[in-house]
C-alpha positions as semicolon CSV with decimal commas, in nm:
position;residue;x (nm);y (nm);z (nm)
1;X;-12,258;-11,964;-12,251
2;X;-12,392;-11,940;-11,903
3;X;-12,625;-11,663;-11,857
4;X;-12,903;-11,723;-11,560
5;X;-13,013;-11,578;-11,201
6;X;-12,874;-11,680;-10,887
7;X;-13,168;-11,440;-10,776
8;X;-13,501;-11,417;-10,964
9;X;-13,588;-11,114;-11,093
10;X;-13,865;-10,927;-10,816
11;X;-13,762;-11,189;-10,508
12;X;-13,921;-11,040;-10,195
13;X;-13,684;-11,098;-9,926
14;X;-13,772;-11,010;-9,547
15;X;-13,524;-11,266;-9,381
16;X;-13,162;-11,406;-9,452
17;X;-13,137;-11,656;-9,725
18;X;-13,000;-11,864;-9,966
19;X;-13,058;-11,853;-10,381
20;X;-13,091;-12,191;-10,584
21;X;-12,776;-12,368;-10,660
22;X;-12,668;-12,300;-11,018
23;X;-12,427;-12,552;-11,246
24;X;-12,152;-12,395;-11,353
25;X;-11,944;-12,653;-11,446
26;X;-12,042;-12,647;-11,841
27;X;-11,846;-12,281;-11,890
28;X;-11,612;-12,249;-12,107
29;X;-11,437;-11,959;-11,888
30;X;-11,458;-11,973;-11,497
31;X;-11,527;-11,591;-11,485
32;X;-11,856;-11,430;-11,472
33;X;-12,044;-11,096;-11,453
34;X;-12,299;-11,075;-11,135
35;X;-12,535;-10,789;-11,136
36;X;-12,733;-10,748;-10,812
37;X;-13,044;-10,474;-10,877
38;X;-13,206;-10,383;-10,559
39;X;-13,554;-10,249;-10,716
40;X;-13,729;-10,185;-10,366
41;X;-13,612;-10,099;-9,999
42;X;-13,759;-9,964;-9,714
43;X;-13,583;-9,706;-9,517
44;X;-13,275;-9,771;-9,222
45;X;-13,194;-10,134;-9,324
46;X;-12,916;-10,296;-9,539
47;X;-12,854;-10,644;-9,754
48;X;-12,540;-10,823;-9,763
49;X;-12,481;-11,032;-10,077
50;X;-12,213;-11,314;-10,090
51;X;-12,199;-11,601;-10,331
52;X;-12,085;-11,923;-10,209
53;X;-11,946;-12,271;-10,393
54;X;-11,954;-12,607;-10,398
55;X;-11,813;-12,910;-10,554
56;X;-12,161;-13,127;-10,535
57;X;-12,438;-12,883;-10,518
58;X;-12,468;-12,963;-10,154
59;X;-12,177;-12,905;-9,939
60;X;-12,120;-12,563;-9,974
61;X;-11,807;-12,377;-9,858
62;X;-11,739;-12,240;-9,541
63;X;-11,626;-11,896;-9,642
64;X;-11,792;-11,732;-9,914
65;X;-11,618;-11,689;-10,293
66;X;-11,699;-11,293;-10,301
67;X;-11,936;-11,032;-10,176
68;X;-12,071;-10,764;-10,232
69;X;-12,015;-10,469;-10,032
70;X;-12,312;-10,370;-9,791
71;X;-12,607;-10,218;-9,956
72;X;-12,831;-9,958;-9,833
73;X;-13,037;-9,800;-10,167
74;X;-13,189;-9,916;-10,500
75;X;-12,948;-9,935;-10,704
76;X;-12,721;-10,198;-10,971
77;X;-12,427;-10,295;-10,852
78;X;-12,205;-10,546;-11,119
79;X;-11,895;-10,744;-10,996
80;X;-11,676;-11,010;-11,103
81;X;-11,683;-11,392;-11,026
82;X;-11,340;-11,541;-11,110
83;X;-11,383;-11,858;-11,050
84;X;-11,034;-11,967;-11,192
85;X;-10,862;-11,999;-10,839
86;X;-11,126;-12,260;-10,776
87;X;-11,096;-12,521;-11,010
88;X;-11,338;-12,773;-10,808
89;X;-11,598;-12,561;-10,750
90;X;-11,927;-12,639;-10,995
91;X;-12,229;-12,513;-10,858
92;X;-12,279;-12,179;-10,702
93;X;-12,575;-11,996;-10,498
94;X;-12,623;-11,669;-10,336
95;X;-12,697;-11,604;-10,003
96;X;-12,843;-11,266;-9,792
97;X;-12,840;-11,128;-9,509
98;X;-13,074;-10,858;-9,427
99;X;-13,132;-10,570;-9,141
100;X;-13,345;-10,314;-9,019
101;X;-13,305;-10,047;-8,749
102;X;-13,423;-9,691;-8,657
103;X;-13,837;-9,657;-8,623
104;X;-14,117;-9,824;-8,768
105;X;-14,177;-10,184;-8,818
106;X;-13,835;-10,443;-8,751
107;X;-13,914;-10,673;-9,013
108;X;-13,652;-10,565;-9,339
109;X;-13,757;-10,550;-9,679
110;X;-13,569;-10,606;-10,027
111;X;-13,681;-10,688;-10,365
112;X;-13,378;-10,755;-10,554
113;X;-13,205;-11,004;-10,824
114;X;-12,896;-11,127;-10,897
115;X;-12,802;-11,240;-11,268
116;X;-12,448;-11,443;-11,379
117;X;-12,352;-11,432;-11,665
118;X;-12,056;-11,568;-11,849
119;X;-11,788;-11,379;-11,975
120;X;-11,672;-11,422;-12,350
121;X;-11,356;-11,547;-12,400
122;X;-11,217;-11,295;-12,653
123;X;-11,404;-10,986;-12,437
124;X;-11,120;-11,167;-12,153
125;X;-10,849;-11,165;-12,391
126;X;-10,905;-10,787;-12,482
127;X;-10,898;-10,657;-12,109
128;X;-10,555;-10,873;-12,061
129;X;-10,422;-10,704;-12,317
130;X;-10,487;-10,345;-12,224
131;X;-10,399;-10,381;-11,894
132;X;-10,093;-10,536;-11,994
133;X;-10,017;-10,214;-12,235
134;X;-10,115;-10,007;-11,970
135;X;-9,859;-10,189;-11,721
């Protein structure tokens, strides 16, 4: 079971950027639980988190798999990674974008992380089955 950081815990970030590529190709199911913690700002800027694929580790893919919605605050924000509509995909990475605006310095600040983890089969099977009842 796959259960890692595309983010390290307490990564500094004052530019755009791009996490470490992670191997995924060794889970069992292709969807996953991403929490992204933003555990210090500064005020009047925002982060934009998207997670990107790739087949190779290298050659990543044009448009991004998901994203987050824009962030302003500290805060945890989880989301799921299905990655079942992309069969060839096998590594993923993260990758920021940040901003600042309004007074004071122009240079943006975020520490923040971003963890994956891999989401049991029979925790999968459960949720199917009550949204299917609830249908």
């Amino acid at each position: 079971m796959i259960d890692t950081f595309l983010v390290p815990e307490k990564t500094l970030v004052n530019a755009n950027g791009d996490g470490t590529a992670v191997d995924v190709s060794s889970a069992v199911n292709r969807v996953f639980l991403l929490s992204l913690e933003i555990t210090k700002i500064i005020e009047q800027e925002s982060l934009e988190l998207s997670v990107y694929g790739a087949v190779d580790g290298t050659t990543w893919s044009s448009k991004p798999i998901m994203s987050f919605p824009q962030k302003f605050y500290c805060e945890q924000s989880p989301m799921l990674l299905d990655l079942t509509a992309h069969p060839d995909v096998k590594f993923v990475r993260a990758h920021w974008e940040v901003a600042r605006w309004g007074r004071g310095t122009e240079t943006p600040m975020f520490e923040f992380s971003v963890r994956l983890k891999e989401v049991p089969a029979e925790i999968l099977r459960e949720v199917t089955a009550e949204a299917k009842a609830l249908a």
